[in-house]
C-alpha positions as CSV (number, residue, x, y, z in Angstrom):
1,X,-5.0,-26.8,-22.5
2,X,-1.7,-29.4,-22.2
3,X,-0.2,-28.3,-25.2
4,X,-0.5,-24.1,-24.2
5,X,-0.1,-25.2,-20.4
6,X,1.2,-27.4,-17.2
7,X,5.0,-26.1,-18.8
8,X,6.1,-26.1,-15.4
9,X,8.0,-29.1,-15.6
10,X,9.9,-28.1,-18.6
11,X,9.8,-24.6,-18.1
12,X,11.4,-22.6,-14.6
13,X,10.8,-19.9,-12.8
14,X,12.1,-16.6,-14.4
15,X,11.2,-13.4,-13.3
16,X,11.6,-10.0,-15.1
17,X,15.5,-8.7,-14.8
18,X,16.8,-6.3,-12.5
19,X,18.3,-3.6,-13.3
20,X,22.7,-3.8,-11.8
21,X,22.5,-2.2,-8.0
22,X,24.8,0.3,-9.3
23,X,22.6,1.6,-12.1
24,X,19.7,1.8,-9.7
25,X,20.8,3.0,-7.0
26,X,21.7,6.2,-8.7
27,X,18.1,6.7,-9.0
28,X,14.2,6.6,-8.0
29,X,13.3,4.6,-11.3
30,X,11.6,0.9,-11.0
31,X,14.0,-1.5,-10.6
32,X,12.6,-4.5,-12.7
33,X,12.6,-4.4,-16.6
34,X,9.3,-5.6,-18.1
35,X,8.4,-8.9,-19.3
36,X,8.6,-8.9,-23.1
37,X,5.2,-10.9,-24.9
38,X,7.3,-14.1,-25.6
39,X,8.7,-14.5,-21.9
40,X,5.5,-13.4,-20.6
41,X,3.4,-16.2,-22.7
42,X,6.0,-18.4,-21.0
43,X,5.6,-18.0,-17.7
44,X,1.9,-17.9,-17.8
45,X,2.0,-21.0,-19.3
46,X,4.0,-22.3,-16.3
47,X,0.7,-22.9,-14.5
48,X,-0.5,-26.0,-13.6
49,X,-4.4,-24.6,-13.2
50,X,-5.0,-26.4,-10.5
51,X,-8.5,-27.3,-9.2
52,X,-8.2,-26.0,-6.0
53,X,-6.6,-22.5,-7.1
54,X,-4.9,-21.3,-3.7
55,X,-2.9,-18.3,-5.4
56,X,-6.5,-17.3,-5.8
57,X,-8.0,-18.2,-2.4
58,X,-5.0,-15.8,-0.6
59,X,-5.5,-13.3,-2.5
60,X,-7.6,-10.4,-0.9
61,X,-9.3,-9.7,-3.7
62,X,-9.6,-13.3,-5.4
63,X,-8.9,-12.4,-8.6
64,X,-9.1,-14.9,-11.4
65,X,-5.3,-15.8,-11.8
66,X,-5.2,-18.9,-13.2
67,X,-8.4,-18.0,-16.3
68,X,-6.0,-14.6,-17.1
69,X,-2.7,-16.7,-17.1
70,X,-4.2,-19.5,-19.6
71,X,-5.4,-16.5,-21.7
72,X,-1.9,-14.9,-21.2
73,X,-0.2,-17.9,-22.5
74,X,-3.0,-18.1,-25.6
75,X,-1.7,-14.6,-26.4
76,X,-5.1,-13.7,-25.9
77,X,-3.9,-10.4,-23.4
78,X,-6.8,-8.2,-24.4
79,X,-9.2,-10.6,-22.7
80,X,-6.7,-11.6,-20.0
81,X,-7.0,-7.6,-19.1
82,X,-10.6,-7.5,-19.2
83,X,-10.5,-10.3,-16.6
84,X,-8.1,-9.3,-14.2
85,X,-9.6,-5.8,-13.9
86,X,-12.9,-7.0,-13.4
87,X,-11.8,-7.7,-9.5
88,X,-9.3,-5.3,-9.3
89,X,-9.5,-1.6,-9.6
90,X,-5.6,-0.8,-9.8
91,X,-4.6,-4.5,-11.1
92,X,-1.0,-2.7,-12.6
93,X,-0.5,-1.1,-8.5
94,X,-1.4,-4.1,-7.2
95,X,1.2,-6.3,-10.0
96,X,3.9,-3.9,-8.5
97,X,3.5,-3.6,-5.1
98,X,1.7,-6.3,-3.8
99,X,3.6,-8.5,-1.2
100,X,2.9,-12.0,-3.5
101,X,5.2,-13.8,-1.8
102,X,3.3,-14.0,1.3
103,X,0.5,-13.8,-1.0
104,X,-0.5,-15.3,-4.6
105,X,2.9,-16.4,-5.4
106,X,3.9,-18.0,-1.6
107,X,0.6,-19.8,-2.1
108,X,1.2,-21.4,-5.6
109,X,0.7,-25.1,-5.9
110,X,3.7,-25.3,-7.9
111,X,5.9,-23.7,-5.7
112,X,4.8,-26.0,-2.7
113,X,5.5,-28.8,-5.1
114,X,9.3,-27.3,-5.4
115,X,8.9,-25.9,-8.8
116,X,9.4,-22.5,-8.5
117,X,6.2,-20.3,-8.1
118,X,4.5,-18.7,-11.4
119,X,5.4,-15.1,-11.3
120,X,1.8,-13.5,-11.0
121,X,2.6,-10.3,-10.2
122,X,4.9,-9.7,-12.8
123,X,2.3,-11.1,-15.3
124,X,-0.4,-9.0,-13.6
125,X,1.7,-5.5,-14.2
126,X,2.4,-6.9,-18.3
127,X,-0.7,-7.4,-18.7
128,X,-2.2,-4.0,-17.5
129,X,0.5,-2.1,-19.0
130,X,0.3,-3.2,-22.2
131,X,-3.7,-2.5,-21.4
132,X,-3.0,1.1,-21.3
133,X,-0.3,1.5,-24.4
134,X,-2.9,-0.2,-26.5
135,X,-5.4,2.1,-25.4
136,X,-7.8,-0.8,-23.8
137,X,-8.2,1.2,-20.3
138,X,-11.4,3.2,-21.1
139,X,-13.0,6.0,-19.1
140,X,-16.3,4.3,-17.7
141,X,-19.2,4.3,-19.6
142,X,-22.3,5.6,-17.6
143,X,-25.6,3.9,-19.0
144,X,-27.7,6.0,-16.2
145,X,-27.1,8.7,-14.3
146,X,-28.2,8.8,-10.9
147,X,-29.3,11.9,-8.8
148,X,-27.8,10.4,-5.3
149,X,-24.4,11.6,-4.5
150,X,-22.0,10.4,-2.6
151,X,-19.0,12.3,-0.7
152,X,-15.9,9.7,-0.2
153,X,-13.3,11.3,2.3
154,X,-9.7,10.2,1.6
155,X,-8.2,9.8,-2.0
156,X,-6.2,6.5,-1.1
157,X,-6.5,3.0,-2.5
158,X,-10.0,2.4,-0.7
159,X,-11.5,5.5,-1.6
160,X,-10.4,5.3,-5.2
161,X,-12.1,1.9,-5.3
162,X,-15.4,2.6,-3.6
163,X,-15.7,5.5,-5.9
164,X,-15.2,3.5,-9.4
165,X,-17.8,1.0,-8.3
166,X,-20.3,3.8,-7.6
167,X,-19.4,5.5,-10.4
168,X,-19.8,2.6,-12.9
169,X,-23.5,2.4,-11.3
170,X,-24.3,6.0,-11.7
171,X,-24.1,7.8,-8.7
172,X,-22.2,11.7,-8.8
173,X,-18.9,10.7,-6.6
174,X,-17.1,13.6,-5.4
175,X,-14.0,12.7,-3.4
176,X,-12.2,15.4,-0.7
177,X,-8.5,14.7,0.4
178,X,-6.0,16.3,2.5
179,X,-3.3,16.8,0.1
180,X,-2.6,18.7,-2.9
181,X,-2.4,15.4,-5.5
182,X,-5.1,12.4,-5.4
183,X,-3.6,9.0,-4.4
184,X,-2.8,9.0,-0.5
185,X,0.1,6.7,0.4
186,X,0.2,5.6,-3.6
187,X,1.7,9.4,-4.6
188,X,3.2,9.9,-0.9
189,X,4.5,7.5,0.8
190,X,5.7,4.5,-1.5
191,X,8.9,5.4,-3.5
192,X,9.3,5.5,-7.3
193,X,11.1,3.0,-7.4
194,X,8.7,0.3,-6.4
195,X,5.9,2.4,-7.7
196,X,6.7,5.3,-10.4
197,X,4.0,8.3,-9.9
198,X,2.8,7.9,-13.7
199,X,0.9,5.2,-12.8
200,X,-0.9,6.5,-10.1
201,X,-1.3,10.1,-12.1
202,X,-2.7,7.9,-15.3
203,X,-5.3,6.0,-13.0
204,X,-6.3,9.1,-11.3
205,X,-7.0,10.8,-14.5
206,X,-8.6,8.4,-15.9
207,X,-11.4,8.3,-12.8
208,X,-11.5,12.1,-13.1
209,X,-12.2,11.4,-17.2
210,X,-15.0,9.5,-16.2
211,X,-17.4,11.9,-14.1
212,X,-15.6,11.5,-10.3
213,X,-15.1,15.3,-8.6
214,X,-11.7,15.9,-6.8
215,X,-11.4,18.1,-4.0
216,X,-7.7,18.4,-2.8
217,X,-6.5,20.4,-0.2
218,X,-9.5,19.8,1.7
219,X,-9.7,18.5,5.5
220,X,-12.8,17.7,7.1
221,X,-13.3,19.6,10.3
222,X,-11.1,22.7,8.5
223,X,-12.9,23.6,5.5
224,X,-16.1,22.0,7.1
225,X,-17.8,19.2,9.4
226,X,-18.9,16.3,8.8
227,X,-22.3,17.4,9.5
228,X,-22.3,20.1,7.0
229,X,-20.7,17.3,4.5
230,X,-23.6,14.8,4.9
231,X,-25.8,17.6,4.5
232,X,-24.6,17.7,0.9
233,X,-24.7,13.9,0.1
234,X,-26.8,11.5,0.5
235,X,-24.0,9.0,2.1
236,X,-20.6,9.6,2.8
237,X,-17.5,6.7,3.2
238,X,-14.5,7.6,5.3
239,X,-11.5,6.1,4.0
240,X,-8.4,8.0,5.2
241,X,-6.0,5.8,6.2
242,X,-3.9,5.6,9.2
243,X,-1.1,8.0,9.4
244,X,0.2,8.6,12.9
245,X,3.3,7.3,13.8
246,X,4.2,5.0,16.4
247,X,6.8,6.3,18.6
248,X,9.8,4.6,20.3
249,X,9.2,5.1,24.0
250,X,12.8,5.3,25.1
251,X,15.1,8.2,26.1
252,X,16.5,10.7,23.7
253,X,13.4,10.7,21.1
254,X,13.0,14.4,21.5
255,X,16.4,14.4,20.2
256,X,16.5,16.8,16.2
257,X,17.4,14.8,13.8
258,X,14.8,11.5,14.5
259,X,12.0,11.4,12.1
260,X,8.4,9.8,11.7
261,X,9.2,7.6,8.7
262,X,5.9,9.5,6.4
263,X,7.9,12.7,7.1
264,X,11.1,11.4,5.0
265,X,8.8,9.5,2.5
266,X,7.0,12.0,1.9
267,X,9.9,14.7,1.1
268,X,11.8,12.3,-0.6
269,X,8.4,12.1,-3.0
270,X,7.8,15.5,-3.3
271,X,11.1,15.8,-4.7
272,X,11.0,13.1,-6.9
273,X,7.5,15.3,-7.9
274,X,9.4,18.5,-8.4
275,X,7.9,20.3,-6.0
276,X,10.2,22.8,-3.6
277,X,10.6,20.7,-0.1
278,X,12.7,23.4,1.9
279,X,13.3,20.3,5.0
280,X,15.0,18.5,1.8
281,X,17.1,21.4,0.4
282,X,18.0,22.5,3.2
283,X,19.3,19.2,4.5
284,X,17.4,18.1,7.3
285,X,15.3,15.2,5.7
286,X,18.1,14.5,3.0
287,X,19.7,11.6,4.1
288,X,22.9,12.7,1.7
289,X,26.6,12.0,3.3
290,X,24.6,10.9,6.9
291,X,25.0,7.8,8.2
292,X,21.3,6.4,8.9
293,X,19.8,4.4,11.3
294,X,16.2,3.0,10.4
295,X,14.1,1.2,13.4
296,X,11.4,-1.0,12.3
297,X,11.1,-4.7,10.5
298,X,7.9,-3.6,8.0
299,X,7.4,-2.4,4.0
300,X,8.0,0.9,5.3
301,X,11.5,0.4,6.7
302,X,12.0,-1.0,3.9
303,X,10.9,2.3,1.7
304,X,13.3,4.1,3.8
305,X,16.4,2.1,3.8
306,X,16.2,1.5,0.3
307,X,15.5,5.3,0.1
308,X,18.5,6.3,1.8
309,X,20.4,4.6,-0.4
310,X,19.6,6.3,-3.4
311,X,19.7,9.8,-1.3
312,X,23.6,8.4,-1.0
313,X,23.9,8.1,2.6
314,X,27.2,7.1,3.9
315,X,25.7,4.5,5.7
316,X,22.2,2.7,6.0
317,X,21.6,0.5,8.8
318,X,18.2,-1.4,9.8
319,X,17.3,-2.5,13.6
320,X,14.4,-4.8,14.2
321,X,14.0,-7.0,17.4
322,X,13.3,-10.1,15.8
323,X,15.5,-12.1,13.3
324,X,15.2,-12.0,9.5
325,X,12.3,-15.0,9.3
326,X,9.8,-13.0,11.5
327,X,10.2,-9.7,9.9
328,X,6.7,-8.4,8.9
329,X,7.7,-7.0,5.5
330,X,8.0,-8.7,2.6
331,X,11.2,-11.0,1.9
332,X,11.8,-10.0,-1.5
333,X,12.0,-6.4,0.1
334,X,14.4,-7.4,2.5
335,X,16.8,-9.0,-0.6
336,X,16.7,-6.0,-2.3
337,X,18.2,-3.8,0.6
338,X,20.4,-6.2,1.3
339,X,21.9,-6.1,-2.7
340,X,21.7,-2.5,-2.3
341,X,24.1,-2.3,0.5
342,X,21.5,-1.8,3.3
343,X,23.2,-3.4,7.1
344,X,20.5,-5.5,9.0
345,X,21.2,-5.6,12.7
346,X,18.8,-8.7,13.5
347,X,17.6,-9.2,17.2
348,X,18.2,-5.4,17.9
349,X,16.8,-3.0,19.5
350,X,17.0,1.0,20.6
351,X,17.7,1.3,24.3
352,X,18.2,5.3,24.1
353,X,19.1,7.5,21.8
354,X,22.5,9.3,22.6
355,X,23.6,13.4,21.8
356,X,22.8,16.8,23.5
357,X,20.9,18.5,21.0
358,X,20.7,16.3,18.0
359,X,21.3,13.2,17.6
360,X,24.5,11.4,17.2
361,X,23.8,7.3,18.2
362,X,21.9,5.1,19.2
363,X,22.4,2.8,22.2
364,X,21.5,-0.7,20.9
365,X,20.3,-3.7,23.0
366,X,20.5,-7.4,21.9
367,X,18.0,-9.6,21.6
368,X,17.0,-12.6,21.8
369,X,13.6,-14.8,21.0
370,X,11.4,-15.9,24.0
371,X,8.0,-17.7,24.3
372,X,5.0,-17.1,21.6
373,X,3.1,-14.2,23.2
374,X,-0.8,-13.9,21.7
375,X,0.0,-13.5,18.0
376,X,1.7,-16.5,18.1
377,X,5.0,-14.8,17.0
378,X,8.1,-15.4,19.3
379,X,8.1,-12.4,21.9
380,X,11.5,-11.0,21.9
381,X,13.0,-10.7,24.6
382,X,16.5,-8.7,26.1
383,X,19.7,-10.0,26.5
384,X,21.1,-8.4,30.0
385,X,24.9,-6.3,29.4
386,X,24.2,-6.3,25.8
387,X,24.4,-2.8,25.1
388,X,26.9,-1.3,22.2
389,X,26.6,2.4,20.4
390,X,26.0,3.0,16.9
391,X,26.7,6.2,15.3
392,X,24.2,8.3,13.7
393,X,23.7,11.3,12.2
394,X,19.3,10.3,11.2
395,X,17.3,7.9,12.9
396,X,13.9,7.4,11.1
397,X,11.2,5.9,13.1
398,X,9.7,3.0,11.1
399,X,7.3,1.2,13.6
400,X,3.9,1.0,12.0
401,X,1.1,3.5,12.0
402,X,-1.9,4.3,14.2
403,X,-5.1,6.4,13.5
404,X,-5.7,10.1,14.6
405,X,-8.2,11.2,16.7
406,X,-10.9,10.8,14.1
407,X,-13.7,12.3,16.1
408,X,-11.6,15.3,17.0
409,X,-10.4,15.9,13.9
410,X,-13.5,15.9,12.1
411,X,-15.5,18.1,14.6
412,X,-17.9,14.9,15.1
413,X,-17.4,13.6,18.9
414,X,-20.4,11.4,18.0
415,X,-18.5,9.3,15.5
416,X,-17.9,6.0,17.0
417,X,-14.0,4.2,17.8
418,X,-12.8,1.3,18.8
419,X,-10.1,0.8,22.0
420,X,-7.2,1.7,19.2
421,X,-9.0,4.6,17.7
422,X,-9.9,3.0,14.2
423,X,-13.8,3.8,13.2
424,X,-16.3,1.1,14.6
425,X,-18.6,0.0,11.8
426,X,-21.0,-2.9,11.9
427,X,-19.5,-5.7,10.0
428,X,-22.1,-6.4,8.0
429,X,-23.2,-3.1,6.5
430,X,-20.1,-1.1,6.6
431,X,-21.8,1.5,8.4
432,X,-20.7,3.9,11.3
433,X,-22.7,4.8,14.0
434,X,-23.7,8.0,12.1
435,X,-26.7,6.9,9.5
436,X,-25.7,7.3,6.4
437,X,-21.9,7.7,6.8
438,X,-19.8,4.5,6.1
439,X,-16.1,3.7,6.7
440,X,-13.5,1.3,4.8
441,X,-9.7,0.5,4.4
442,X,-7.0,1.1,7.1
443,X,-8.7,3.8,9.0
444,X,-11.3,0.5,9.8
445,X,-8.9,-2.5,10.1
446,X,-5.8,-0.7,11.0
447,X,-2.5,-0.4,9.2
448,X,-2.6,-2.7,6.5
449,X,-2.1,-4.2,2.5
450,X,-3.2,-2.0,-0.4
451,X,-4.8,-4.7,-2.1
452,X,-6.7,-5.2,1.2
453,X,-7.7,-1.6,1.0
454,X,-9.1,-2.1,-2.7
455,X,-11.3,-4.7,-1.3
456,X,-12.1,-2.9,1.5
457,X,-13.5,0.1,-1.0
458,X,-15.5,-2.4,-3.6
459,X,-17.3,-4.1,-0.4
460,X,-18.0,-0.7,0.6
461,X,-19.4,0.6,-2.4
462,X,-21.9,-2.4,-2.9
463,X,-23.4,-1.9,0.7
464,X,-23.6,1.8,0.2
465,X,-25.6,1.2,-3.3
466,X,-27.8,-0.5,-1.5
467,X,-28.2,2.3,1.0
468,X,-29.1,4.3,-1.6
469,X,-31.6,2.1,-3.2
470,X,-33.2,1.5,-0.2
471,X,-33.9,5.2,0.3
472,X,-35.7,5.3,-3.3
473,X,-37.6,2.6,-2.4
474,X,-39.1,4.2,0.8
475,X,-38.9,7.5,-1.5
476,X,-41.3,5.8,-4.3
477,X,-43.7,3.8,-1.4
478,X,-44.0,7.5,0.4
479,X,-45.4,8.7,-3.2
């Protein structure tokens, strides 16, 4: 192991290349080139495979990062592959647009030592996409088929998960979604250029290629209840996100021109899909010669900043009420905006938006950071005859998400919520309140990680398959 590993010494941190800011911000394409095999087997071997592996321990899903980057330095990928997917259903989503510098990476033993942090993620993404150009990604094999069916509601990360796992154990696994393309916020909401839509397409396909039914276009509570849905299952797992957006409760937000963040995302993707978006053609949510104000410190400002951008705004300019160390998003994020030309007005806030039928500023207030309030974060808190304008031609709301009225929307008043509208579910069993009907993912914890999402839908999918057995067994005693 010393002679293919512990390089770190000798060896520092490199990541992939960017591509120039002016080459990519003439398009939607990814912005980092890939790790060729020789840098690759360098970095892995970087790793000091500790004995307490912390990347490991903070990572939601616990992979097996050190075992696949000592078989990544060996050269030995095909088996460095086999490893990392066996705990993670979408390793090469998760290598691209995982947050690993709050997670694996921020937690590497080598970069608390000062070294410079192995670059997991990037290895993660090599590895599975040289997986699937040499053809090692494999539709899964069923060795029995099971009569029990399950009906999974929502076509995002944790539904995609849950229904692998059950579909590696047998079960039929029919999955219904909202819109028109499998994936959720994979295909809608995250922007090519941190995630390109092949990727999600190729995974997609390759669950469809393996027995798992897709029903787009179909809403629970429109094409049918939830009743009528269990009727046809023998479980069903609601994983559908959160998707509402917060609002900005100040004057002016009924305003034209000021937009829920997933509206612009989600034109912006379309686009980049080839479909016809009239809002985008026409202008509306183009951000093309506007100058753009973005509200909100998370991932998702960040998606829309960086979004603008490329839509060549004339301007792009981010508020968020805290300073640059407390922003919720991740940093590396934040340092690509910032290269792309992206303004950050720190310790700022929206005290009222300003025009008569659109909008045309915004009316900023200073900030500055108080007390800790429950979190433990710094609350911030409003400097008095601070106020200055900024022009504006968009403002795009980027504050977070909650969840919709669940039992409404699904024609089920029964189903249980909590105080902020996510699905209760007993903690150990992953059910609802409903027998039989499970939840997982955001629509459960609340607007979160997609990696958390994955691990949401494989816990899931173990507690339902033993639902399921357990029904059997009281089937095969009744005999």
């Amino acid at each position: 192991m010393t002679e293919k590993m512990l390089k770190f010494v000798n060896i520092g941190l490199q990541n992939p290349a960017k591509r120039s800011v002016d080459e990519r911000k003439k398009d939607f394409n990814e912005i980092y080139n890939d790790f060729i095999n020789k840098k690759a087997k360098e970095q892995s071997s970087r790793c000091s495979q500790c004995g307490v592996p912390f990347c490991q321990v903070h990572c939601p899903l616990h992979n097996n990062i050190p075992d696949w980057l000592k078989l990544t330095a060996e050269g030995r990928l095909e088996e460095a592959y086999e490893l990392a997917q066996s705990t993670n259903n979408m390793p090469e989503i998760c290598g691209r647009i995982c947050p690993q510098d709050r997670l694996c990476e921020g937690n590497c033993v080598i970069e608390q030592s000062g070294h410079g942090t192995v670059t997991i993620g990037s290895v993660e993404k090599y590895i599975t996409d040289t997986a699937w150009e040499k053809g090692w990604v494999k539709p899964i094999k069923i060795k029995e088929q099971k009569d029990q069916s399950v009906g999974i509601i929502g076509a995002g990360p944790a539904g995609l998960a849950c229904a692998e796992e059950l579909r590696k154990s047998g079960f039929q696994v029919t999955i219904y979604d909202r819109y028109d393309r499998p994936g959720g916020l994979l295909i809608y909401g995250i922007p090519n250029f941190k995630l390109e839509k092949f990727v999600v397409e190729r995974r997609t396909k390759l669950l469809k290629d393996s027995g798992i039914k897709f029903k787009q276009n179909f809403e629970v509570g429109k094409n049918t209840t939830l009743e009528e849905l269990k009727e046809k299952h023998d479980a069903i797992l609601i994983a559908i996100g959160v998707y509402k957006d917060r609002n900005i409760d100040v004057e002016g937000t009924d305003l034209k021109n000021i937009f829920p963040a997933m509206d612009f995302l989600i034109a912006s993707n379309r686009k980049g899909l080839g479909d016809e978006v009239e809002l985008f053609d026409n202008g509306i949510l183009n951000a093309q010669n506007k100058k753009i104000v973005v509200v909100g410190g998370g991932d998702t400002a960040m998606d829309c900043v960086r979004t603008a951008v490329r839509q060549k705004a004339i301007s792009v300019k981010c508020l968020y009420r805290r300073d640059r160390e407390n922003m919720p998003g991740s940093a590396r994020e934040v340092s690509n905006a910032i290269e792309e030309g992206v303004e950050f007005l720190w310790l700022s806030s929206p005290n009222k938006f300003i025009g008569k039928q659109k909008v045309e500023g915004v009316e900023v207030t200073k900030m500055k950071l108080g007390e800790p309030d429950t979190s433990g974060r710094r609350k911030p808190v409003i400097i008095e005859n601070s106020h200055y304008k900024l022009e504006a031609d968009m403002v795009i709301k980027a504050l977070g998400f909650d969840p919709e009225d669940i039992p409404k929307l699904f024609n089920s008043e029964n189903l249980a919520i909590s105080r902020w509208g996510t699905i209760k579910i007993d903690l150990k069993t992953m059910q609802t309140n409903l027998p039989g009907v499970f939840a997982a993912g955001d629509i459960v914890r609340g607007a979160s990680l997609v990696v958390w999402a994955v691990r949401d839908g494989r816990d899931v999918a173990v507690q339902i398959e033993k639902y399921l057995n357990n029904i059997n067994r009281k089937k095969e005693q009744a005999a």
